[in-house]
matplotlib code that plots the C-alpha trace (Angstrom):
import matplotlib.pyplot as plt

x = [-13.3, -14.0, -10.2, -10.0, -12.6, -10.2, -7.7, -9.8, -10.9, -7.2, -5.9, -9.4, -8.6, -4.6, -5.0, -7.8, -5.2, -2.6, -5.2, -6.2, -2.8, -2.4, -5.5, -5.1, -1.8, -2.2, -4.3, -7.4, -8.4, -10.2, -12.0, -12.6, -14.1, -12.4, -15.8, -16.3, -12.5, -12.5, -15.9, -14.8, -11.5, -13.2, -15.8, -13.4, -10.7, -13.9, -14.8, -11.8, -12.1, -8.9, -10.6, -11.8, -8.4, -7.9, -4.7, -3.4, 0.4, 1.2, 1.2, -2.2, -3.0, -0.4, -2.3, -5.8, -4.2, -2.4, -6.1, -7.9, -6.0, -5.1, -9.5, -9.2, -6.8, -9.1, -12.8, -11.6, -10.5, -14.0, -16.2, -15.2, -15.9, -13.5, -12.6, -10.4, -8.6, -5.3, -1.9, -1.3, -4.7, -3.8, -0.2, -0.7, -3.5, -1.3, 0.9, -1.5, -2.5, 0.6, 1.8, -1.4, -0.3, 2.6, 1.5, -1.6, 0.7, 3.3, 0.6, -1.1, 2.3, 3.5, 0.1, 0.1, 3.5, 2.9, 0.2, 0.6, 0.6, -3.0, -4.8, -3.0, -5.2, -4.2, -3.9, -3.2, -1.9, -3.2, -0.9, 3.2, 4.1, 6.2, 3.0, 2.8, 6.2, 6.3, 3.2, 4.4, 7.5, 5.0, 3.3, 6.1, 8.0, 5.2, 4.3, 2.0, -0.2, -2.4, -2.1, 0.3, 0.7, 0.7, 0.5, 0.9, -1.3, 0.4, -2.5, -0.2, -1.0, -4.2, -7.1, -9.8, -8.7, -6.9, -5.3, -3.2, 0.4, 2.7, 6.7, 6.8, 9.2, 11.1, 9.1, 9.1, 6.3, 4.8, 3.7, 0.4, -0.9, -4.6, -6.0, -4.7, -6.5, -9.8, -7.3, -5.4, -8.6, -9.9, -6.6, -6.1, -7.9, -7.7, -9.3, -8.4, -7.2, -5.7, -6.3, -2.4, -3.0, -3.8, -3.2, -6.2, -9.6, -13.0, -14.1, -10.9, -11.2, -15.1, -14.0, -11.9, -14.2, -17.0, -15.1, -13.5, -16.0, -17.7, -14.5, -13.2, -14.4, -12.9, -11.1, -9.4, -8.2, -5.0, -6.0, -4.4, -4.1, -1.4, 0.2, -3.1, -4.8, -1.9, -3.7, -6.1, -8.5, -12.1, -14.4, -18.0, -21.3, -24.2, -26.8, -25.1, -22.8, -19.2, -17.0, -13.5, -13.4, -9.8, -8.7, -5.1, -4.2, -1.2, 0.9, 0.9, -3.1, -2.1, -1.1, -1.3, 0.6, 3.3, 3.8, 4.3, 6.7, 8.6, 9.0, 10.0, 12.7, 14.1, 14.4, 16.3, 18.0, 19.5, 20.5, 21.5, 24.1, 25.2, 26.0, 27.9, 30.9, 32.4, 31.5, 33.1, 35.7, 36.2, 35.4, 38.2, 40.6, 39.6, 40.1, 43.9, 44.5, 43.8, 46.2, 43.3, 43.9, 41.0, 38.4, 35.5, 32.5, 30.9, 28.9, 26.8, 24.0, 20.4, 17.0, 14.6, 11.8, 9.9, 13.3, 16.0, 18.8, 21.1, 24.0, 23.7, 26.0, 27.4, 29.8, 32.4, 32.6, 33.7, 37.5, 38.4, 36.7, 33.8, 31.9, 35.0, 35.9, 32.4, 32.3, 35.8, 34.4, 31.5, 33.5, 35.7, 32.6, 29.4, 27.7, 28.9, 27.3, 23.7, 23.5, 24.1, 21.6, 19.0, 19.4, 20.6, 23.7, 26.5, 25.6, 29.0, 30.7, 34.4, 34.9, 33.4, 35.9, 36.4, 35.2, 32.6, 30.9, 30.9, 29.1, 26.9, 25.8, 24.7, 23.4, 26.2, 27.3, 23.3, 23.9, 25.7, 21.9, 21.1, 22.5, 20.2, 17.3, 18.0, 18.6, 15.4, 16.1, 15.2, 13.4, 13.8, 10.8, 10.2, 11.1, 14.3, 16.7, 17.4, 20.3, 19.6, 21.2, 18.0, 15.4, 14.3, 14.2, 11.9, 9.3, 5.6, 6.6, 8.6, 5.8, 4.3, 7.8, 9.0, 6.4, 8.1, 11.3, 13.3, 13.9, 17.2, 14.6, 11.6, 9.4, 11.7, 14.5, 11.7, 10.3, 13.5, 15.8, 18.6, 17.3, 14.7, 15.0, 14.2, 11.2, 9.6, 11.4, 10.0, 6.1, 7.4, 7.5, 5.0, 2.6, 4.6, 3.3, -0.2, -1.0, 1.5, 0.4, 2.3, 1.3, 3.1, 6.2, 5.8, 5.6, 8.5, 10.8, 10.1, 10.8, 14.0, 15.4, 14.3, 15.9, 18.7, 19.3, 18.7, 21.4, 18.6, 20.0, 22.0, 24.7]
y = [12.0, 10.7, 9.9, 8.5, 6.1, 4.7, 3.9, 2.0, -0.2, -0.8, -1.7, -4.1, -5.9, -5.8, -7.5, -9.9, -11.0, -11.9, -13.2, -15.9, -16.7, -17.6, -19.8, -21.8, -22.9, -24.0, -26.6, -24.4, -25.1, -28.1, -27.0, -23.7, -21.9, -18.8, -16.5, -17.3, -16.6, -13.4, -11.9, -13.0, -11.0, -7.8, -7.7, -7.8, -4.6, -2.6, -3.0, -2.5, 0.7, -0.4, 0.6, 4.3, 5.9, 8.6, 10.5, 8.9, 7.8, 4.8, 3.8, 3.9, 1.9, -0.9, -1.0, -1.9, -4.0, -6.3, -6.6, -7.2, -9.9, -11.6, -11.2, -13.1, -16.1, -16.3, -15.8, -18.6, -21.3, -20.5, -20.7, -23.8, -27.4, -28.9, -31.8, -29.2, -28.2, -29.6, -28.3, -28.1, -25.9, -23.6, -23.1, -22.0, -20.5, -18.0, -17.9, -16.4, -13.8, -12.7, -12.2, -10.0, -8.1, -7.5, -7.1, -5.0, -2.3, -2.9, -2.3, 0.7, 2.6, 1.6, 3.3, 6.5, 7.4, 6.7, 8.4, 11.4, 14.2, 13.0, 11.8, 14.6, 17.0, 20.3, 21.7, 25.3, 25.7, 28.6, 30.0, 30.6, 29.1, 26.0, 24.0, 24.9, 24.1, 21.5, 20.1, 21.2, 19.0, 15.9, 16.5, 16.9, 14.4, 11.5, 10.4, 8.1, 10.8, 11.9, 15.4, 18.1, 21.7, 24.6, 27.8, 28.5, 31.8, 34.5, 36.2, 38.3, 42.5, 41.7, 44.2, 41.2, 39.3, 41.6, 40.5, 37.4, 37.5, 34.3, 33.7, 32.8, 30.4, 29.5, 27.4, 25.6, 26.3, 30.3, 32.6, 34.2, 37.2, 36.2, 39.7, 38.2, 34.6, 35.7, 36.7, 33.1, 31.1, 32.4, 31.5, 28.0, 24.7, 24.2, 21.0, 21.4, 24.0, 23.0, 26.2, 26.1, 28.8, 27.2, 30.4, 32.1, 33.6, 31.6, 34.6, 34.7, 30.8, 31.6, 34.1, 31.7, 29.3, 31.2, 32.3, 29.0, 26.9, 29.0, 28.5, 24.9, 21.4, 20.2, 22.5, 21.2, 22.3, 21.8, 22.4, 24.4, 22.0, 23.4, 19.7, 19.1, 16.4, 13.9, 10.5, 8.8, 11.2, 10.5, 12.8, 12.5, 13.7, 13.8, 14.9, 17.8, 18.4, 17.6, 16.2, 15.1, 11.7, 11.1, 8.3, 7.3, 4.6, 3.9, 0.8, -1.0, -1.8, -3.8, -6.7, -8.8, -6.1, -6.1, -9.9, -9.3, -6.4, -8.2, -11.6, -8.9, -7.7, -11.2, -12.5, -8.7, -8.3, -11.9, -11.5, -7.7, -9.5, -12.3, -9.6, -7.3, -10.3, -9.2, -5.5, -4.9, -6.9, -4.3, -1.4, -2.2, -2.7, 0.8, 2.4, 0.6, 2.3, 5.6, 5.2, 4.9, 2.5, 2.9, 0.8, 0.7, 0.8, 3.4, 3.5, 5.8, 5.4, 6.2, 6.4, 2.9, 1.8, 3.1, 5.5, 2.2, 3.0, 0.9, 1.4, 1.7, 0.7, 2.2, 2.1, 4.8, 7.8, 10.8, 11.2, 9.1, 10.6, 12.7, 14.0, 15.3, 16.9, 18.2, 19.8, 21.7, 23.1, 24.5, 25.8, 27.6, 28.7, 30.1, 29.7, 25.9, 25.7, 27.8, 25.3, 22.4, 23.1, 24.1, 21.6, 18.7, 18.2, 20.7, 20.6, 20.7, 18.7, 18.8, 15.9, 13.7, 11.5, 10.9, 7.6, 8.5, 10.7, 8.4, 5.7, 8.7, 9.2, 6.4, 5.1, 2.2, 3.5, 3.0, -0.9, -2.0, -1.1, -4.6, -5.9, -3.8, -5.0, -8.7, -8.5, -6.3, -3.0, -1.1, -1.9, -1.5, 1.3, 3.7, 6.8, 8.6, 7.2, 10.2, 10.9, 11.4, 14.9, 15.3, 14.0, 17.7, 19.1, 15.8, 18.2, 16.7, 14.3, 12.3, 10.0, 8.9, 8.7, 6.1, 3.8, 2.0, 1.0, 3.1, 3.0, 2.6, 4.5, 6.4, 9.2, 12.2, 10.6, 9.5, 13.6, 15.5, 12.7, 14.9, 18.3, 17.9, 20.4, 18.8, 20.3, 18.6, 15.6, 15.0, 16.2, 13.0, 10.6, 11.2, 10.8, 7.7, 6.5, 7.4, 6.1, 2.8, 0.1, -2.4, -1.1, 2.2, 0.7, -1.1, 2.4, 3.9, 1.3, 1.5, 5.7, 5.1, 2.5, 5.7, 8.1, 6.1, 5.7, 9.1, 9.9, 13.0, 14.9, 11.9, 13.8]
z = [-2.6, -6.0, -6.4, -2.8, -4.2, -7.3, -4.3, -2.5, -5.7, -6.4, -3.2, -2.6, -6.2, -5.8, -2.7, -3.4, -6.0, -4.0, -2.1, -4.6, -5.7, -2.1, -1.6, -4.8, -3.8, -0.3, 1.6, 1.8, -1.4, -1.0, 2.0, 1.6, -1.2, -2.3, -2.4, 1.0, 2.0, 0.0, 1.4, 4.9, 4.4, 2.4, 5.5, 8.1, 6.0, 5.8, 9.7, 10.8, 8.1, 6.0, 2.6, 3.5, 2.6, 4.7, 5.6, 9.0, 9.0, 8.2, 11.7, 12.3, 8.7, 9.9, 13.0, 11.5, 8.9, 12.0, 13.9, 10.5, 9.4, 13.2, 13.0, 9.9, 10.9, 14.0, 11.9, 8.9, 11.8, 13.7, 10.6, 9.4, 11.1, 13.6, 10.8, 9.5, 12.3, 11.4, 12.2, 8.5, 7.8, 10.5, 9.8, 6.4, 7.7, 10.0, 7.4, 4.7, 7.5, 8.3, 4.7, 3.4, 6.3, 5.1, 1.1, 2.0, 3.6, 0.7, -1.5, 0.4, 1.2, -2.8, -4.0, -1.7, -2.7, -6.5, -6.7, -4.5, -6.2, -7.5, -4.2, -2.1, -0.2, -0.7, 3.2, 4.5, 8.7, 10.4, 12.0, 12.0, 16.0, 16.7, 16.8, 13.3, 12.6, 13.7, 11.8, 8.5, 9.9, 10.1, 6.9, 4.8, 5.7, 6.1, 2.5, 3.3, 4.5, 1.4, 2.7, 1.0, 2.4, 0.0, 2.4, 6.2, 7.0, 9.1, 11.2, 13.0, 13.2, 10.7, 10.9, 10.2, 13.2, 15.4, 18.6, 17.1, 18.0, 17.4, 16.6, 12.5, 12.1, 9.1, 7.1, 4.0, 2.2, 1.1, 4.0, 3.5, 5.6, 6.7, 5.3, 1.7, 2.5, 0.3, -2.8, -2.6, -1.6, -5.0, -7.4, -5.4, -4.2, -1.1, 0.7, 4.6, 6.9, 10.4, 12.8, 14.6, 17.0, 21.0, 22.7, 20.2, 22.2, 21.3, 20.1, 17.5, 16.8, 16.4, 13.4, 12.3, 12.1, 10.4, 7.8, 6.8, 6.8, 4.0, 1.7, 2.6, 3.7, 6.6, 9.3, 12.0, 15.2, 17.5, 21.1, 23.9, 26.5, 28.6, 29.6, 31.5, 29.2, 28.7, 28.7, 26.4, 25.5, 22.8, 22.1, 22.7, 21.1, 24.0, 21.8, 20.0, 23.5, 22.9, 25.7, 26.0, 27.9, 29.0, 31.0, 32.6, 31.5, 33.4, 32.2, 35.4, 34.9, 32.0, 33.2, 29.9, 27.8, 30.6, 30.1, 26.5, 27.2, 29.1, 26.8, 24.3, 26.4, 27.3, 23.7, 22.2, 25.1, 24.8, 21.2, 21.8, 24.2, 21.9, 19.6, 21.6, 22.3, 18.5, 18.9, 21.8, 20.4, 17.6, 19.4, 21.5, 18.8, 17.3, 20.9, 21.1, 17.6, 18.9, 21.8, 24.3, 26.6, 29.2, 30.0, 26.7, 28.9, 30.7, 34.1, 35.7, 38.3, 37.1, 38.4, 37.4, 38.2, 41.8, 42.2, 42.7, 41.4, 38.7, 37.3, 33.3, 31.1, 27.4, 25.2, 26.5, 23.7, 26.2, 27.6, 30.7, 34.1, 32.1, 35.1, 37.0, 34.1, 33.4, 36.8, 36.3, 33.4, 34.5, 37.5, 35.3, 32.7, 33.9, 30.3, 30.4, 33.3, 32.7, 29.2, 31.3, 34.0, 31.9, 29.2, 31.5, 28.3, 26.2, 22.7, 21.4, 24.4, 24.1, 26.0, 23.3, 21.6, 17.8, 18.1, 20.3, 18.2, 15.5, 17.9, 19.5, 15.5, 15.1, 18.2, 18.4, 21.9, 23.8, 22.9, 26.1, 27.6, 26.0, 29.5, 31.6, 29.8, 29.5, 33.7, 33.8, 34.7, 31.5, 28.5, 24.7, 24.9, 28.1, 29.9, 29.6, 32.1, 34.3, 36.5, 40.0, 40.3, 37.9, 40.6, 41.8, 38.0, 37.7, 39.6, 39.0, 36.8, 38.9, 39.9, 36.9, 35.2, 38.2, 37.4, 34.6, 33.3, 31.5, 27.6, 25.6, 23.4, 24.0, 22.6, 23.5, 20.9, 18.6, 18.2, 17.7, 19.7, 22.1, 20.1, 22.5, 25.5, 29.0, 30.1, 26.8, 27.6, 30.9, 29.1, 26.3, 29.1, 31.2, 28.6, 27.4, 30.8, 30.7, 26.9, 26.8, 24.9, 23.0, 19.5, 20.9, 21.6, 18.2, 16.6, 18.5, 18.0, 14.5, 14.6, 16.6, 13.2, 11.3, 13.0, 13.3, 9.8, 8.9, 11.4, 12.6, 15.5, 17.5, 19.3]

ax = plt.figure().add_subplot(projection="3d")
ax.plot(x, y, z, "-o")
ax.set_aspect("equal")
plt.show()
């Protein structure tokens, strides 16, 4: 905690600064004195708890930079008298806001990832499932984080908690069978564990938790909730009796956020559009060379908003007359056709062109959606666009997943994109549904750039 502390310090005197250098050069100076700027700003970063240090993703620390600072361009207008409400004062005003946004999460990511291997927590998963795999997957590959993991515990066939019995999956860091956790607890530091194991008894988690808590700090806990709980969900102390308060928050009830959603839509679908004239233009040209002469676009009818359908549009990257041909195959293959069914796609298609799957890598051939969303029948951020053949595999989720727009992207390609298998798909969007809020489509659209560039499972 001590060298969670020295972080804070920096990143409050790095950014107060910038801070500085931005106030003596701009109109404020005369008006407003910087020790009353500064204190207003430091205030606001602690409420909003920007200087504590913690290990959320980046995500979350861009979020409660953007609501400090919008709290600060609003708080320095209010305080001061309406004599200095000028269009000049306020401009540079916003201005100053919006670049300490940007410079304070500069700063904080530049800092983390500098200094990582000294701030890091030192954090062991217990447990070897696919929940723990894939939150080794999230820790390792988030920097940001001041977490590192040095040891997933295996408490499969152990005498000292019998009864345990997961998968172990291949993971990156060392294996360590639970009856050997007292041995490596002694020989290494260890500042969090995170119990991975939902399907465990209370009476297993309870020896889990009594033996833990006398050798490390913080232990946390991933839940089984079985698909139940998929909405907003706090925890609540009544007097020493925890509860889970979860609430639906359906996007439809947020009428503001929908307006915004929608102006969104308008202004990157209209330059989406603009920009697809030359690319279709090349495209073309690149289809020609090949000796493909068929039409570059792609339609298909797909379930919107309240179940109307719409045709969607792409970029074509499969052979001329795809679905006919997909039907003859899985006529002639019952394996093509058990794949198919189950995972609603082939994952090495064979009627996927050259071209194609260099658009399909990296995204290029989703663009042509631009049109859909500029004319309002999807949006940049929502649901998978399902098929209608798909309705009845839609099961229980077809409800809540018809109650918005469908994404060109969305959660189920921003957590393992078309790796992910459809059942978890369809869990994906329905919570998309139930938690929307514009800071989420903020963070997805930023994971889908990510993704993109990595070039991470597009097929």
């Amino acid at each position: 905690m001590k060298k969670r502390r020295v972080l804070a310090i920096l990143l409050i005197l790095t950014e107060m600064a910038f801070l500085f250098l931005l106030h003596n050069w701009s109109v404020l100076i005369e008006t407003v004195s910087f020790l009353r700027y500064s204190f207003m700003y430091f205030m606001l970063g602690t409420i909003f708890g920007r200087f504590s240090c913690n290990t959320n993703l980046i995500f979350d620390e861009a979020k409660k930079i953007i609501l400090s600072n919008v709290t600060f361009f609003l708080a320095t207008n209010v305080m001061n008298s309406l004599r200095m409400w000028t269009i000049q004062y306020m401009l540079w005003n916003l201005f100053t806001s919006a670049l300490m946004s940007f410079i304070a999460l500069a700063v904080n990511r530049s800092y983390r990832v500098w200094f990582r291997k000294w701030l890091a927590q030192n954090v062991l998963i217990i447990g070897t499932g696919s929940e723990a795999y894939d939150l080794e997957y999230v820790y390792q590959t988030n920097r940001f984080a001041l977490s590192r993991i040095i040891g997933i515990v295996d408490c499969n066939n152990s005498y000292k908690l019998p009864g345990i019995i997961q998968t172990v999956e291949p993971f990156c860091e060392e294996i360590i069978p639970y009856d050997d956790l007292d041995e490596y607890l002694n020989t290494h530091a260890v500042d969090e564990a995170v119990i991975s194991i939902p399907d465990a008894s209370l009476e297993q988690t309870q020896i889990l938790y009594e033996y833990l808590s006398s050798r490390i700090s913080v232990i946390k806990t991933m839940p089984k909730v079985n698909g139940i709980v998929t909405h907003q969900s706090v925890v609540e102390d009544y007097d020493g009796l925890i509860l889970i308060s979860s609430s639906t928050g359906l996007m439809s009830q947020d009428v503001f956020g929908m307006i915004i959603k929608r102006l969104a839509d308008i202004v990157c679908g209209f330059l989406g559009v603009v920009i697809l004239i030359p690319l279709s233009i090349y495209i073309k040209a690149r289809f020609l060379s090949s000796g493909d002469r068929e039409n570059i676009f792609f339609a298909q009818e797909r379930i919107g908003k309240n179940g109307k359908l719409f045709r969607l549009y792409k970029f074509r990257s499969m052979v001329p007359d795809a679905e006919n041909v997909l039907e003859k195959m899985m006529a002639e293959s019952a394996e093509i056709r058990e794949e198919y069914e189950t995972n609603k796609k082939l994952e090495n298609d064979p009627r996927v062109t050259k071209i194609g799957e260099k658009m399909r890598r990296s995204s290029v051939d989703e663009l042509p959606q631009l049109l859909n969303v500029l004319i309002g029948q999807m949006s940049l951020v929502g649901p998978r666009p399902y098929l209608p053949r798909e309705r009845a595999d839609m099961g229980k989720y077809y409800d809540v997943i018809i109650q918005c727009k469908p994404g060109i992207t969305g959660m189920w390609q921003t957590h393992g994109r078309s790796e992910a298998p459809f059942p978890q798909r369809l869990r994906f969007d329905d919570y998309y549904v139930r938690n929307w809020s514009i800071w989420m489509d903020m963070t997805i659209l930023f994971k889908t750039i990510r993704a993109v560039n990595e070039s991470r499972g597009a097929k």
